[in-house]
C-alpha positions in Angstrom: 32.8 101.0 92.4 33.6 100.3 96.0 35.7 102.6 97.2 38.1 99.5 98.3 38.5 98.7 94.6 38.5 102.6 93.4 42.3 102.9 95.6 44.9 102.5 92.9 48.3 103.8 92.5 50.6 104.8 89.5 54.0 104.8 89.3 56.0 106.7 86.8 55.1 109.8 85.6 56.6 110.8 82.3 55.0 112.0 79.3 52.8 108.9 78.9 52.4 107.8 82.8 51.3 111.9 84.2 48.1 111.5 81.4 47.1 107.9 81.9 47.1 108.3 85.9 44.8 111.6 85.4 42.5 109.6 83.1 42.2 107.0 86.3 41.3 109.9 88.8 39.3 111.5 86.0 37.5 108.4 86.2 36.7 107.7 90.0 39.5 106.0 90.8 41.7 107.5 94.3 45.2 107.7 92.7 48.4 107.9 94.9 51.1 108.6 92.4 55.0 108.1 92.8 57.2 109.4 90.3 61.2 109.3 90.9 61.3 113.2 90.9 58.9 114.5 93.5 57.9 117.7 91.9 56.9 115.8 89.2 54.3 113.7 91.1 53.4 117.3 93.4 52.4 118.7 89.9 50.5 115.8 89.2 48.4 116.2 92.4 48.0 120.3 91.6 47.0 119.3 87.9 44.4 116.2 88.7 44.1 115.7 92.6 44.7 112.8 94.2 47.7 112.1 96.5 51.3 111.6 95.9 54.0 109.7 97.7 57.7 109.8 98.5 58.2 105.8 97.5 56.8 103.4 95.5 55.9 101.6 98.7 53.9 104.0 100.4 52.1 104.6 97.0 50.8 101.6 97.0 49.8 100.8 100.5 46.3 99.7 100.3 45.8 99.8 96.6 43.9 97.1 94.5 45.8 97.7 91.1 49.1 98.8 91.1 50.0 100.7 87.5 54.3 101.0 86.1 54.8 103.2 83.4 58.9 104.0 83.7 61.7 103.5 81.4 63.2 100.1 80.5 63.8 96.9 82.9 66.2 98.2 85.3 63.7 101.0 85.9 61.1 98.9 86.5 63.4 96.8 88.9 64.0 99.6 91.2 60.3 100.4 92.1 59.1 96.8 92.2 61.5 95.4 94.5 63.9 96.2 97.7 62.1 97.7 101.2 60.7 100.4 99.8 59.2 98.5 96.0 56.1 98.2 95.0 56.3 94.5 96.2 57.2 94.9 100.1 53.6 96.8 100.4 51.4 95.6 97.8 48.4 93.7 99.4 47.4 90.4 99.0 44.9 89.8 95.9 46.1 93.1 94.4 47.2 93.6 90.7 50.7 94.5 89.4 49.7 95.8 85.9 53.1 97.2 83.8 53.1 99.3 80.7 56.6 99.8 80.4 57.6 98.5 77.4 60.7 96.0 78.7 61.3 92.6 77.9 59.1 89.5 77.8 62.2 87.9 80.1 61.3 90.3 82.7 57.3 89.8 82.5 57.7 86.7 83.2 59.7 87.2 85.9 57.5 90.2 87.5 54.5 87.0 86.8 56.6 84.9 89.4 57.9 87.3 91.9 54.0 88.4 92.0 52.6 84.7 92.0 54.4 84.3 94.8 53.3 87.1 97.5 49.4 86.1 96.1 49.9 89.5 93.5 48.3 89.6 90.2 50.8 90.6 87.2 49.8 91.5 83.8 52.8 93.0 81.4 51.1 95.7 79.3 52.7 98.3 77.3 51.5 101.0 75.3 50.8 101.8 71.8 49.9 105.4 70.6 52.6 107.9 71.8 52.2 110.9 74.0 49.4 112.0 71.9 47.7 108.6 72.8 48.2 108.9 76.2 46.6 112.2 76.4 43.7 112.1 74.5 42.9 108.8 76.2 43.1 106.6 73.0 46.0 104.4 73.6 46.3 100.6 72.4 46.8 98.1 75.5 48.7 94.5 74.6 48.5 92.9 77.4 49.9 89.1 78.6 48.8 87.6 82.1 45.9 85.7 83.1 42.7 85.8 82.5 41.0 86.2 85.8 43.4 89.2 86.8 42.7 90.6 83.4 39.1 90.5 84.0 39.7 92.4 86.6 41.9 95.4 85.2 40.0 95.6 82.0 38.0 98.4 82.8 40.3 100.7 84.8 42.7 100.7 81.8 40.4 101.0 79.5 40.4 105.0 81.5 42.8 105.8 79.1 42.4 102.9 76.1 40.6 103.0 73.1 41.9 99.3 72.7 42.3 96.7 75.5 43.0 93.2 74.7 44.6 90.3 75.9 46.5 88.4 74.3 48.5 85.2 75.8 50.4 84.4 79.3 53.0 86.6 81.0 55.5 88.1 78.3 52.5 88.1 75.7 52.4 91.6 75.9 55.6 92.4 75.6 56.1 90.6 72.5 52.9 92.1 70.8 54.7 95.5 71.2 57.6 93.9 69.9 55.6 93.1 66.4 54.3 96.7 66.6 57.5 98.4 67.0 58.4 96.0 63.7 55.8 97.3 61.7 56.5 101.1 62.7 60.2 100.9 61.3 59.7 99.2 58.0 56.9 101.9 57.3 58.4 104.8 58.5 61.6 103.8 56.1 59.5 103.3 53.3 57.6 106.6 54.4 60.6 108.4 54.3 62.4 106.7 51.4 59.0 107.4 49.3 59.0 111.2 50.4 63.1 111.9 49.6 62.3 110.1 46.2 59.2 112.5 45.3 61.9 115.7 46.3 64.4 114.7 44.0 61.8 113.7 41.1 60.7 117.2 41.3 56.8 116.1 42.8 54.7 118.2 45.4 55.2 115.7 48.0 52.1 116.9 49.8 50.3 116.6 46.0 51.2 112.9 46.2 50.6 112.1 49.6 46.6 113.7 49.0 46.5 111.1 46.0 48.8 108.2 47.1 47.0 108.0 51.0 43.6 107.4 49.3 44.8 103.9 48.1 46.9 100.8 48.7 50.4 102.8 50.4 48.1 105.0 52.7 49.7 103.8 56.8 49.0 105.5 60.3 52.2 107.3 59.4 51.5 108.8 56.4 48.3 110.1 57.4 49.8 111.9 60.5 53.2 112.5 59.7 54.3 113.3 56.4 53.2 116.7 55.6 55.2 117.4 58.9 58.3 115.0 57.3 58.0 117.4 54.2 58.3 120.5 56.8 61.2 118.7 58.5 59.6 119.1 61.6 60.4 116.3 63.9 58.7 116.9 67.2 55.9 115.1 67.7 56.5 112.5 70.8 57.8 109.3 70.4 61.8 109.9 70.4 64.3 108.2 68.4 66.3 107.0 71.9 63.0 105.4 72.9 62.3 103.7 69.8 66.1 102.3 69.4 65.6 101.3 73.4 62.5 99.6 71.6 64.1 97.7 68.7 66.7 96.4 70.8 64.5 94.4 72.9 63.0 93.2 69.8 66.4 92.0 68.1 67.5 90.4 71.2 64.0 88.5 71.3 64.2 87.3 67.4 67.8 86.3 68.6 66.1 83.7 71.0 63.7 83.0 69.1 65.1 82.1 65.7 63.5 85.1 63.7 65.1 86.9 60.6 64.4 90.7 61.6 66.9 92.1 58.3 65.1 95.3 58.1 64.1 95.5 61.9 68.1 95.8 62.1 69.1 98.0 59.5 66.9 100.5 60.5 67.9 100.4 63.6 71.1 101.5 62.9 69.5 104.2 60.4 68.2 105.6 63.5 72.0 105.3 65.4 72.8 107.7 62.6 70.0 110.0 63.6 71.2 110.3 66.9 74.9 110.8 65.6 73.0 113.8 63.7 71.9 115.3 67.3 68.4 113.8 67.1 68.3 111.9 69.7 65.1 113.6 70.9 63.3 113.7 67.2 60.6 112.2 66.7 61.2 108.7 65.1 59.8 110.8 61.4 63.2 112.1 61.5 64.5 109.0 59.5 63.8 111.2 56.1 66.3 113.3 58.0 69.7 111.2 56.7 68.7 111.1 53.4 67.9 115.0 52.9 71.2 115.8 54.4 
């Protein structure tokens, strides 16, 4: 690795973006972080090394790949553009690579904004929670095209266990849309299934032992039902998050003609959950409203 190439910098350092920029400096890579709270970014540097910098800007100055991981699209706005964004200093033939998970809308406008300064864009977010991030096993879906991808591949596969691309610009985006999908339907059934054992006067944990070895067995039950049963709910992924989450997905299946019936009404399962005070639970906590 040239140390040219090995000059990266992440932006965003919250409990997904402070691992996956240590797993880049772990790796070779020189990593100027920028997170919106500088202690934050100073306990980065303490932790892994590296540099930190007072704007997204100066982080970037001189990077080849440029890695977002903040909050939602207005976030990601307000480090990418204006005087001191990620855009005014990013050099030419270097690669904007997102993992917020935003909307496709705005992947393909980052893809545009980028194309046109000579900037590489690939929309990328993230599947496999905090615990993902920080044992280095997350999922990347990534959109963009694929000469830049060919190019990221193997720094984001520093903190990946899966990497794959998987369309144009927005691509990405709406591959975490299908995930986030999937993860409420199962979790509902999870949690319906659990409640029903309860009341029928089963060993919940008994049935999960005999029921995971088959046909029902999901991600989810293997890793978070005994802890549903306990009613402990504070394992990463929060219920805010994954409502921000399924409301970029319902407004995409609004443009796009899909039926998303269940997508919905668990989304509003969870607004109850945060009307209970778990707004920080872990998104488990479903079982939460029907044990009450």
């Amino acid at each position: 690795m040239s140390n040219q190439l090995s000059r990266v910098a992440f932006l965003g350092l919250g409990v997904m973006g402070f691992p996956m920029a240590g797993y880049l400096q772990q790796k070779g890579y020189q990593v100027t972080v920028y997170n919106r709270t500088a202690a934050k970014a100073e306990l980065w540097v303490k932790h892994y090394g590296g540099a930190a910098a007072l704007t997204p800007a100066a982080a970037v100055a001189g990077a080849s790949m440029v890695f977002m991981c903040v909050g939602n699209d207005d976030d990601v706005r307000s480090v990418v553009y204006g005087e001191q964004g990620a855009l005014s200093a990013m050099a030419d033939d270097a690669i904007l690579i997102d993992h917020t998970t935003a909307s496709a809308e705005l992947a393909r406008e980052l893809a545009t904004a980028c194309a046109a300064k000579g900037i590489g864009f690939l929309d990328a977010p993230v599947s496999g929670g905090q615990a993902g991030a920080e044992k280095g096993i997350l999922t990347v879906m990534v959109g963009g095209e694929a000469e830049v991808f060919a190019k990221a591949e193997t720094a984001m596969q520093s903190y990946s266990r899966c990497v794959k691309l998987l369309g144009p610009a927005g691509s990405g985006q709406l591959a975490k849309m299908v995930n986030q999908i999937c993860i409420a339907g199962v979790v509902q059934g999870l949690a319906e299934a659990l409640n029903f054992a309860k009341n029928a006067g089963l060993d919940g944990a008994a049935v999960v032992e005999v029921i995971s070895q088959g046909a029902a067995s999901s991600w989810q039950m293997q890793n978070r039902s005994l802890t549903m049963l306990e009613d402990k709910f504070d394992f990463g992924f929060a219920v805010d998050w994954m409502r921000k989450d399924l409301s970029i997905a319902l407004n995409e299946a609004r443009k796009n003609g899909s039926a998303l019936p269940l997508t919905a009404l668990v989304d509003q399962f969870y607004a109850e959950v945060q009307q209970m005070g778990g707004n920080r639970w872990d998104t488990s906590s479903l079982i939460k409203r029907l044990t009450r």
